[in-house]
DRENTORKOL-3810 file (N, C-alpha, C; in nm, 4 decimals):
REM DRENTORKOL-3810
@n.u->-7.0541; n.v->-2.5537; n.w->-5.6213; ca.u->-7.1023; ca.v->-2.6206; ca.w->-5.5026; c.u->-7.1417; c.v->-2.7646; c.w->-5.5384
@n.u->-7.0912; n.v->-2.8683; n.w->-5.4481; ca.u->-7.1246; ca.v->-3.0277; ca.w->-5.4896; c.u->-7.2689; c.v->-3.0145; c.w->-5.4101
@n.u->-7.3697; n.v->-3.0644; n.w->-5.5395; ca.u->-7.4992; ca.v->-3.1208; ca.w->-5.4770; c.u->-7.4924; c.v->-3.2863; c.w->-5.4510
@n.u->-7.5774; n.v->-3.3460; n.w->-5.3728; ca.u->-7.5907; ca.v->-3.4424; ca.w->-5.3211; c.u->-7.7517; c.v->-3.4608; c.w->-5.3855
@n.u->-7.7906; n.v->-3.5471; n.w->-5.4926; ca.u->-7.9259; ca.v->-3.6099; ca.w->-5.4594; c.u->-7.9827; c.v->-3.7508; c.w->-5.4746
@n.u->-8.1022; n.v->-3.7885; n.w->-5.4274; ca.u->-8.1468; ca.v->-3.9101; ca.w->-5.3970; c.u->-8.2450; c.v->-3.9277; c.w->-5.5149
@n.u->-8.2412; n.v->-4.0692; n.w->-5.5866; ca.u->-8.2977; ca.v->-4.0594; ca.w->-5.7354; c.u->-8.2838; c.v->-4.2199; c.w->-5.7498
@n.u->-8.3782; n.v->-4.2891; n.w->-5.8076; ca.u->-8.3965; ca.v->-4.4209; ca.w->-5.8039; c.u->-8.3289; c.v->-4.5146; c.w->-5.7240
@n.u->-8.3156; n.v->-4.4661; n.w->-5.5552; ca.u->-8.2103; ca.v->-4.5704; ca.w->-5.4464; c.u->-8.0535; c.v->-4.6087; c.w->-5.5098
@n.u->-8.0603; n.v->-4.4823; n.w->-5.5751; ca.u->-7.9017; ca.v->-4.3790; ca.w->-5.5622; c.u->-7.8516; c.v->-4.2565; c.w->-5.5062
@n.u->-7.7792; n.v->-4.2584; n.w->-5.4941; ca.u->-7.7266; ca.v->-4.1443; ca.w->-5.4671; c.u->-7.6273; c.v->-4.1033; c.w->-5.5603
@n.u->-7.6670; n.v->-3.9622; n.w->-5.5399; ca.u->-7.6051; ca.v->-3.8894; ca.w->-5.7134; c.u->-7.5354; c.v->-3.7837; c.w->-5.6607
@n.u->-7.4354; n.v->-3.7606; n.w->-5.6559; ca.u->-7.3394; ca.v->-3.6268; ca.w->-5.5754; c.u->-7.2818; c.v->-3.5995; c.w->-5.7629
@n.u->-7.3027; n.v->-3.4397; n.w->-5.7717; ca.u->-7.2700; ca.v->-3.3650; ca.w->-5.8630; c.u->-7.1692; c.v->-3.3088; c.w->-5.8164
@n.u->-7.0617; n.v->-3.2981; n.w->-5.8819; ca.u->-6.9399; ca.v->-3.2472; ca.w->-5.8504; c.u->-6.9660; c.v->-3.0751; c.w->-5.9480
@n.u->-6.8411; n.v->-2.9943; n.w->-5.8672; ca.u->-6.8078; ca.v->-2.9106; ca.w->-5.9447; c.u->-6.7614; c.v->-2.8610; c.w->-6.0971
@n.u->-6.7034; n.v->-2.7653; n.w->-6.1537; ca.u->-6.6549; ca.v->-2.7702; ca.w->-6.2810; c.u->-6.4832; c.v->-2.8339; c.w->-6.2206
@n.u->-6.4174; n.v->-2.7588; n.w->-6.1553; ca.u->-6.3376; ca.v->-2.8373; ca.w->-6.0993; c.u->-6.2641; c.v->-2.9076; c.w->-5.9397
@n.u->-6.2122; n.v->-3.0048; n.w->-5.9672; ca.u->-6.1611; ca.v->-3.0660; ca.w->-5.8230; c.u->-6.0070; c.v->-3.0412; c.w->-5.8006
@n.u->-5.9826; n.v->-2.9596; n.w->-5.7173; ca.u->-5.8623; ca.v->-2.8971; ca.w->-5.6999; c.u->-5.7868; c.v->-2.9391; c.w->-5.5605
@n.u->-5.6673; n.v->-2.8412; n.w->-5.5922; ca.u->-5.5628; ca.v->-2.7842; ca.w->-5.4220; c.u->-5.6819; c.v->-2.7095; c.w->-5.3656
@n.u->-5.7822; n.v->-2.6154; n.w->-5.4472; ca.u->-5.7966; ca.v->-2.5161; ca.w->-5.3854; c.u->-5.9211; c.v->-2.5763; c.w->-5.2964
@n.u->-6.0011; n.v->-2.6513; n.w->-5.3695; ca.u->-6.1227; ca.v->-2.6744; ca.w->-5.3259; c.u->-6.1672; c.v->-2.8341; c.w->-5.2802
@n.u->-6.0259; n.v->-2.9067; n.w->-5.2780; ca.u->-6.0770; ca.v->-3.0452; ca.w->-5.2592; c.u->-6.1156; c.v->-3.0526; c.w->-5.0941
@n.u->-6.0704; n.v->-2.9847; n.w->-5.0447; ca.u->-6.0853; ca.v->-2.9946; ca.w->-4.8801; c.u->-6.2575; c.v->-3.0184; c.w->-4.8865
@n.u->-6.3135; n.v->-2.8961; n.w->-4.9384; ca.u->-6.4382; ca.v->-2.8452; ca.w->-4.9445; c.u->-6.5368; c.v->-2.9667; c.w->-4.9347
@n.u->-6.4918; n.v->-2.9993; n.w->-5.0810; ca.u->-6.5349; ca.v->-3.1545; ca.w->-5.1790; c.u->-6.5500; c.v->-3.2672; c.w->-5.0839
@n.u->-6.4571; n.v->-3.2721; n.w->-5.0355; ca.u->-6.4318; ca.v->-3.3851; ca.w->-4.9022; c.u->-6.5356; c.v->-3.3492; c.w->-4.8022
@n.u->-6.5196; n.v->-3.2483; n.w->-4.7822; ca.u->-6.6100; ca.v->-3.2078; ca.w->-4.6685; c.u->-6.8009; c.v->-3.2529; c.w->-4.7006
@n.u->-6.8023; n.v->-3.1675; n.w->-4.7939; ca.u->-6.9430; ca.v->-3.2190; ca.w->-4.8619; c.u->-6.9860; c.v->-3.3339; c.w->-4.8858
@n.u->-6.8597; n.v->-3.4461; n.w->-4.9189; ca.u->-6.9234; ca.v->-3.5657; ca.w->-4.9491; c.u->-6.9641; c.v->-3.6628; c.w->-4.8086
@n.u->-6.8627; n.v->-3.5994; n.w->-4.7178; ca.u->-6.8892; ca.v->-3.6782; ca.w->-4.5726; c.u->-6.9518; c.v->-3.7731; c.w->-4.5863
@n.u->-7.0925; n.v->-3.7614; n.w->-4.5430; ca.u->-7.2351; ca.v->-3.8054; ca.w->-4.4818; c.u->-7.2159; c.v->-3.9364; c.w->-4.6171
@n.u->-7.1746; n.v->-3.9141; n.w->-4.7263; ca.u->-7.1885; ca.v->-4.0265; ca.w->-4.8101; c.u->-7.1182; c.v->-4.1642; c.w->-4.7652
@n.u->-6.9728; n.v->-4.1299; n.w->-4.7481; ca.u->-6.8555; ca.v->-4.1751; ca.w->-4.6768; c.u->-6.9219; c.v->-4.2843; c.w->-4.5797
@n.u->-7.0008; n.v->-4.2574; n.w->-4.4845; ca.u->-7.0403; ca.v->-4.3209; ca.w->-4.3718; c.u->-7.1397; c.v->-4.3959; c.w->-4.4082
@n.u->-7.2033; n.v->-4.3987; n.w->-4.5444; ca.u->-7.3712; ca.v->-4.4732; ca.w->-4.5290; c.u->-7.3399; c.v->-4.6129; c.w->-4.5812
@n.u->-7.4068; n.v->-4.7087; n.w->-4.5526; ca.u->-7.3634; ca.v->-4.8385; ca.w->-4.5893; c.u->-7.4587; c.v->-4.8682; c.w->-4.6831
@n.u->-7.4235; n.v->-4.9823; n.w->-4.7799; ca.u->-7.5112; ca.v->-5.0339; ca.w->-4.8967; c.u->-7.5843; c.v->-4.9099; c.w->-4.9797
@n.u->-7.5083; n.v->-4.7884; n.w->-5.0270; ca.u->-7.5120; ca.v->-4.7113; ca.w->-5.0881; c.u->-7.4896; c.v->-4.7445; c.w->-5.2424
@n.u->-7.5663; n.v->-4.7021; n.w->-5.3196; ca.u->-7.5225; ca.v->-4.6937; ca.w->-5.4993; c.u->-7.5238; c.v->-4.5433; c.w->-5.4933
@n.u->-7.3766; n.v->-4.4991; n.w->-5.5352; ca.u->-7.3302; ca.v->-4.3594; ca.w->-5.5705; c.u->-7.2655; c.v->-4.3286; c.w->-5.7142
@n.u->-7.3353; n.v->-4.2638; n.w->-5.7740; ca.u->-7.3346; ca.v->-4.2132; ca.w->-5.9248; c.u->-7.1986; c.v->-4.0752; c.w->-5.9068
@n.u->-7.0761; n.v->-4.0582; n.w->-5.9368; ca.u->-7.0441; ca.v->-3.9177; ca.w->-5.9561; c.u->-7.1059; c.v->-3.8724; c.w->-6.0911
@n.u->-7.1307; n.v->-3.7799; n.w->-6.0788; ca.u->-7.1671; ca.v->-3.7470; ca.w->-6.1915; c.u->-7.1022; c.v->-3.6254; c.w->-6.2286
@n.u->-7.0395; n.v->-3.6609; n.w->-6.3643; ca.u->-6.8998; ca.v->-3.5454; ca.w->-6.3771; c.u->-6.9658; c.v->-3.4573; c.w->-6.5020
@n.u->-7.0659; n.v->-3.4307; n.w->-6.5076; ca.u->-7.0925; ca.v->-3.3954; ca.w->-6.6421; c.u->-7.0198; c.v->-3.2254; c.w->-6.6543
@n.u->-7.0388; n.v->-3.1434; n.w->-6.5345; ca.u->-6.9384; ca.v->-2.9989; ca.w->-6.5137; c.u->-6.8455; c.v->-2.9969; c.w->-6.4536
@n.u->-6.7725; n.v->-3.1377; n.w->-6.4528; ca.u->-6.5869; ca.v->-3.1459; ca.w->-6.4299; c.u->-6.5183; c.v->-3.1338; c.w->-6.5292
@n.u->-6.3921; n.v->-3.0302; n.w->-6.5135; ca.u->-6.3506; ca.v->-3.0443; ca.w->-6.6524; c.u->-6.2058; c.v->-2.9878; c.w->-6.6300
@n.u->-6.1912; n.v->-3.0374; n.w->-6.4604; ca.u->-6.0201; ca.v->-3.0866; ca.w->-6.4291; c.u->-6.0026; c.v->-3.1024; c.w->-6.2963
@n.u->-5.9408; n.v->-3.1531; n.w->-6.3377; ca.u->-5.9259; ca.v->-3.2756; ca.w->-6.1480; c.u->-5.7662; c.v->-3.2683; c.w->-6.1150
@n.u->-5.7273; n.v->-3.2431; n.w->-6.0219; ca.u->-5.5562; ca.v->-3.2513; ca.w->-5.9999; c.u->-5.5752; c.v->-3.3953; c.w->-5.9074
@n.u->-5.4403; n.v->-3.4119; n.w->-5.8757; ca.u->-5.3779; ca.v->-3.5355; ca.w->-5.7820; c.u->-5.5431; c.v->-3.5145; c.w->-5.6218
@n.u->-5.5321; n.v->-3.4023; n.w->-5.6092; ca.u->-5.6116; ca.v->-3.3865; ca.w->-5.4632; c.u->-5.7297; c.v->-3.4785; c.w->-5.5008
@n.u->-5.8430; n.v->-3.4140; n.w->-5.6255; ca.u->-5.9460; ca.v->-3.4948; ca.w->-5.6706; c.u->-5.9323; c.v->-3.6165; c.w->-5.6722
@n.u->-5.8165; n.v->-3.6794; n.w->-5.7253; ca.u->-5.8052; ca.v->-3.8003; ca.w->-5.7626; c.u->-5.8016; c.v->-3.8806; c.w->-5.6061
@n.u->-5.7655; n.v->-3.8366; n.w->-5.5110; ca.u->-5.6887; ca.v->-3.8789; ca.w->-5.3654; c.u->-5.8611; c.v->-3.9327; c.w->-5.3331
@n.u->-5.9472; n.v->-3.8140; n.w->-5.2977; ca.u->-6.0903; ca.v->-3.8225; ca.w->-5.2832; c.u->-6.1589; c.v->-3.9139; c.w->-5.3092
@n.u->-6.1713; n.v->-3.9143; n.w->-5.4804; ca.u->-6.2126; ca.v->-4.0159; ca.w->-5.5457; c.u->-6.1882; c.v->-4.1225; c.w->-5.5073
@n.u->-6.0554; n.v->-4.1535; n.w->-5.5376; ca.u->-6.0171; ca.v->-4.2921; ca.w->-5.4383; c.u->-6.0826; c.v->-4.3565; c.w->-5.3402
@n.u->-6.0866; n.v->-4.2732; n.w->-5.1950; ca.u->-6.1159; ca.v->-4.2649; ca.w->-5.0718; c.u->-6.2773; c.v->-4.2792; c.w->-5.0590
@n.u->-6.3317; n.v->-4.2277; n.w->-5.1669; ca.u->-6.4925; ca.v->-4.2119; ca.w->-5.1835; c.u->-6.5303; c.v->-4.3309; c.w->-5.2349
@n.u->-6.4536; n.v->-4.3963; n.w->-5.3115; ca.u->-6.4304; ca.v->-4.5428; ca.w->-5.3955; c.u->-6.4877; c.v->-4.6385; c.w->-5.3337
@n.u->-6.3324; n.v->-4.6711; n.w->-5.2220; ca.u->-6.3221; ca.v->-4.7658; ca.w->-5.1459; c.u->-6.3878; c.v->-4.7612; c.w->-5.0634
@n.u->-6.4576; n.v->-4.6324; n.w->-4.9382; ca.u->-6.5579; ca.v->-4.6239; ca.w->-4.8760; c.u->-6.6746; c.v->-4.6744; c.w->-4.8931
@n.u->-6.7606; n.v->-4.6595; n.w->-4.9946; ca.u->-6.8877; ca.v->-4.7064; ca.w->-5.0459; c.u->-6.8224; c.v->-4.8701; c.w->-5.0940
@n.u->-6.7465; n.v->-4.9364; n.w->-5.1279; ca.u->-6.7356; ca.v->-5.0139; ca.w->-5.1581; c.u->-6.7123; c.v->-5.1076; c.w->-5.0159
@n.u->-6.6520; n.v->-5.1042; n.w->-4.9467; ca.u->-6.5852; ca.v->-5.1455; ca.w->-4.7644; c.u->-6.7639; c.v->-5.1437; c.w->-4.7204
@n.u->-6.8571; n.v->-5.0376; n.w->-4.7459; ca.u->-7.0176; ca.v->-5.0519; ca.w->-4.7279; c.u->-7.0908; c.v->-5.1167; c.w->-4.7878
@n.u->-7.0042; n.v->-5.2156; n.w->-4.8778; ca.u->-7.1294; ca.v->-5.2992; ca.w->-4.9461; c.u->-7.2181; c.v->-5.2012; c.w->-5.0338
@n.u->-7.1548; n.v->-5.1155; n.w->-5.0910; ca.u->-7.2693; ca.v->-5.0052; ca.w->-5.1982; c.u->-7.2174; c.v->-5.0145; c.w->-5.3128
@n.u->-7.2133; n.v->-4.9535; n.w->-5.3984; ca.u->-7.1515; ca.v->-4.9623; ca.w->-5.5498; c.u->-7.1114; c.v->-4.8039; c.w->-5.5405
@n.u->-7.0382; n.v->-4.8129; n.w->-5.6532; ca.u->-6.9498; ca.v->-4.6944; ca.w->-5.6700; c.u->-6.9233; c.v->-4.6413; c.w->-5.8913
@n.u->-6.9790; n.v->-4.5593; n.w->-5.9306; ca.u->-6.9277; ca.v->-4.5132; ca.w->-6.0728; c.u->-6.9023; c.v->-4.3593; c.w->-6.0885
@n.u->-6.8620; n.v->-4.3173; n.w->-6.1625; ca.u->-6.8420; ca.v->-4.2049; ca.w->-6.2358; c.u->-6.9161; c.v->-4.2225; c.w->-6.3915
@n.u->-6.9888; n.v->-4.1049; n.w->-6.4331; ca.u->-7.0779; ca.v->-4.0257; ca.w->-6.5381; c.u->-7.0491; c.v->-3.9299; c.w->-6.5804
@n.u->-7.0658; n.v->-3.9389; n.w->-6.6894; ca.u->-7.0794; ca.v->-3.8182; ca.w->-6.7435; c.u->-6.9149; c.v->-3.7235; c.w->-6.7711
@n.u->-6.8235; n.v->-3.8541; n.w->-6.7656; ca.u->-6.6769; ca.v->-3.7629; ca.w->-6.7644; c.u->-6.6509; c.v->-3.7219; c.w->-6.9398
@n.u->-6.5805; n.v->-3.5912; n.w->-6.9206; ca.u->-6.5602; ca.v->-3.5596; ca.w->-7.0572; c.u->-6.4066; c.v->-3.6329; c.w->-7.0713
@n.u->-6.3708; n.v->-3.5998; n.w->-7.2079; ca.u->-6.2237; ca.v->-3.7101; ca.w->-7.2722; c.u->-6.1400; c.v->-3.6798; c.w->-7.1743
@n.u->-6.1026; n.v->-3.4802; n.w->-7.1744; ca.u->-5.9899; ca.v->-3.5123; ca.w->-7.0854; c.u->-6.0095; c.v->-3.5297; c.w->-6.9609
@n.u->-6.0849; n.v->-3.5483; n.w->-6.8575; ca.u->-6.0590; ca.v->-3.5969; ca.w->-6.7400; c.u->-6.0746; c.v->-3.7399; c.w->-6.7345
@n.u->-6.1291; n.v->-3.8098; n.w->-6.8378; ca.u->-6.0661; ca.v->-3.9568; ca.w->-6.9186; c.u->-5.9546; c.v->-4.0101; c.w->-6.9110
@n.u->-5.8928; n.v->-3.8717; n.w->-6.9794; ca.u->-5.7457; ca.v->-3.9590; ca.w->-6.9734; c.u->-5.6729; c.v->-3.9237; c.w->-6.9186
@n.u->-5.6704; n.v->-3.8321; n.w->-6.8080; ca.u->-5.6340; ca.v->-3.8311; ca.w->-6.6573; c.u->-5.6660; c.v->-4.0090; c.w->-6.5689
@n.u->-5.7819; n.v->-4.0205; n.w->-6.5603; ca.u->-5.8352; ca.v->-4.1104; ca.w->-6.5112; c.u->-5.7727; c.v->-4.2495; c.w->-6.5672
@n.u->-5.7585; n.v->-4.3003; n.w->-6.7048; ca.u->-5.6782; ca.v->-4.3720; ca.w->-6.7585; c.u->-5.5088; c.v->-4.3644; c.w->-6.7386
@n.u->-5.4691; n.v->-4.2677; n.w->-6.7778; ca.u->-5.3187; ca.v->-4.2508; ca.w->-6.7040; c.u->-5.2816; c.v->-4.2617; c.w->-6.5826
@n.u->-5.3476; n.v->-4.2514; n.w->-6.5144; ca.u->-5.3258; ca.v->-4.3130; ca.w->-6.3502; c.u->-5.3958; c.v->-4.4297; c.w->-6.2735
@n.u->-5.4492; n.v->-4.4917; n.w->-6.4064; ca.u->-5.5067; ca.v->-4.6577; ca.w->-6.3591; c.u->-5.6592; c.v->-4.6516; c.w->-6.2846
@n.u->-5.6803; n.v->-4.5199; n.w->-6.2872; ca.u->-5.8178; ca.v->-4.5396; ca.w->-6.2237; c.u->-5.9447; c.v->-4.6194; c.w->-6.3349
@n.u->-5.9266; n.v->-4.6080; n.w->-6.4137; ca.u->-6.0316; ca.v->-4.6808; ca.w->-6.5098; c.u->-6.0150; c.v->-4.8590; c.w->-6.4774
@n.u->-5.9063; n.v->-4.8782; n.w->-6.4183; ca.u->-5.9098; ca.v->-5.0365; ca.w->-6.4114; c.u->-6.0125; c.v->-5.0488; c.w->-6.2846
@n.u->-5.9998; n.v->-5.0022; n.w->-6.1708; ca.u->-6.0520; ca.v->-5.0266; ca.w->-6.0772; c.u->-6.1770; c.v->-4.9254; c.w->-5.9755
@n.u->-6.2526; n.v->-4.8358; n.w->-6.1081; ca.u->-6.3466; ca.v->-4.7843; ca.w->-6.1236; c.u->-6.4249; c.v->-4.7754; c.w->-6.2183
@n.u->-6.5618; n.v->-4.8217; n.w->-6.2392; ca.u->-6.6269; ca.v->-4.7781; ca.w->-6.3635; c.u->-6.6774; c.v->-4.6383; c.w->-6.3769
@n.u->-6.6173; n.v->-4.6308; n.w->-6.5351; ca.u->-6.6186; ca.v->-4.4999; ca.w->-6.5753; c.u->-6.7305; c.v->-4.4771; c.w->-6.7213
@n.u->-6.7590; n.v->-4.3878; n.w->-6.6927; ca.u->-6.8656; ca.v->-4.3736; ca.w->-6.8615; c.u->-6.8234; c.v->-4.2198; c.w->-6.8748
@n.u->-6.7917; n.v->-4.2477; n.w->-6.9794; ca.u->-6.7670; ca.v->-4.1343; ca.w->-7.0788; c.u->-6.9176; c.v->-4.0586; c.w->-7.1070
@n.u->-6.9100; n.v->-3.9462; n.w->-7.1227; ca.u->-7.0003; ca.v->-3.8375; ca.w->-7.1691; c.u->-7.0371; c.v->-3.8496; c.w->-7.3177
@n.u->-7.1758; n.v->-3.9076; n.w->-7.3159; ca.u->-7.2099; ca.v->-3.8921; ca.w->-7.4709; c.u->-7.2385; c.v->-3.7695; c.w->-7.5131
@n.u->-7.1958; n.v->-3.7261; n.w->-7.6623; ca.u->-7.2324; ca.v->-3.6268; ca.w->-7.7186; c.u->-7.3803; c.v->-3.5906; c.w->-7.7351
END
């Protein structure tokens, strides 16, 4: 289940272990209310992602540019290597900041 929480005038949406066919609808669905808020700072925080297909990636995107079109900021946390280099192989690291998961 994606939690949503509010933590130093961020917003922190915890994603699942994974973002799928099966479950991105869901994902989408849950993040809504984020989608719409303007001058938002949104943290993903991927620390229990640990695989994302094309659907995740579509989201992400869409969740991106949304908060960004709002004047908010936009990162990803806490990603482990391989959904790294998912994220690198399809150019998302150029035009998202990403932080890798420290050990």
């Amino acid at each position: 289940m994606t939690k949503i929480l509010e933590h130093d005038g961020k917003t922190i949406i915890q994603t699942e272990k994974r973002i799928d066919t099966i479950n991105a609808p869901q994902f989408e669905r849950d993040i809504s209310e984020v989608l719409a808020q303007r001058g938002v700072n949104v943290e993903l925080d991927c620390a229990e992602l640990t695989y994302m297909s094309s659907s995740g990636l579509r989201i992400i995107q869409k969740l991106m540019r949304a908060i960004v079109a709002n004047n908010g900021t936009f990162k990803m946390t806490n990603v482990i290597p391989e959904v790294y280099k998912v994220l690198a192989m399809t150019g998302f690291t150029k035009f998202i900041k990403v932080e890798q998961q420290t050990s």
